[in-house]
C-alpha positions in Angstrom: 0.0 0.0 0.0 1.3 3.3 -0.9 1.4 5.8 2.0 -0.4 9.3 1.2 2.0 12.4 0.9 1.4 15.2 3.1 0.4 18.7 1.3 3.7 20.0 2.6 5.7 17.3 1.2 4.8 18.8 -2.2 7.0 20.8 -4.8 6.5 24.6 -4.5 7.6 27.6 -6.7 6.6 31.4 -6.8 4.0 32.5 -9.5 5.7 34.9 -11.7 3.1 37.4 -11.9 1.7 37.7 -7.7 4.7 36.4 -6.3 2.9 34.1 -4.3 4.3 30.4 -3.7 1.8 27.9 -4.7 1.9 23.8 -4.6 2.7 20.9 -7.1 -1.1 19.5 -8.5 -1.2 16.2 -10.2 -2.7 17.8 -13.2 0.5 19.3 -13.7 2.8 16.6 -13.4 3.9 16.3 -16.9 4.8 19.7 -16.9 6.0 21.3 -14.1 9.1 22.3 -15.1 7.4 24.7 -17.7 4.1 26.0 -14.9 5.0 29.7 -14.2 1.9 31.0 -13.0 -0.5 29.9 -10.2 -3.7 30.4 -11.6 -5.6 31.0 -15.2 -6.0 34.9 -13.7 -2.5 35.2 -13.3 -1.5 33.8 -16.9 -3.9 35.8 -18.6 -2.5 39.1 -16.8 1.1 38.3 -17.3 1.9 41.3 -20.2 1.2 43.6 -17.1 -1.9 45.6 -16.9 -5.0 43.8 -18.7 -6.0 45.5 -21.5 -9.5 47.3 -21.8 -11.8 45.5 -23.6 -13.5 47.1 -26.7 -17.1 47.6 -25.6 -16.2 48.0 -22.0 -16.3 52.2 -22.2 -19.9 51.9 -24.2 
């Protein structure tokens, strides 16, 4: 029987965009060495500030 790993036991890096740490997830385990940001939110705001959408002023 294989014994559980503890949340803490996991892989951690720093998410290039909020600087916060976050953990390994197994949907990421073929590439980890390439997962930069933490969350969808953060990828899609990596260029800096988001830019305005087109019918946002109307």
């Amino acid at each position: 029987m294989v014994k559980a790993r503890r949340k803490s036991d996991l892989p951690v890096k720093i998410c290039a965009v909020c600087g916060r740490p976050f953990s390994w997830r197994r949907k990421w385990a073929r590439d980890w060495e390439q997962v930069r940001y933490c969350s969808e939110r953060c990828r899609g705001a990596r260029g800096g500030a988001a830019k305005p959408r087109p019918d946002a002023g109307a």
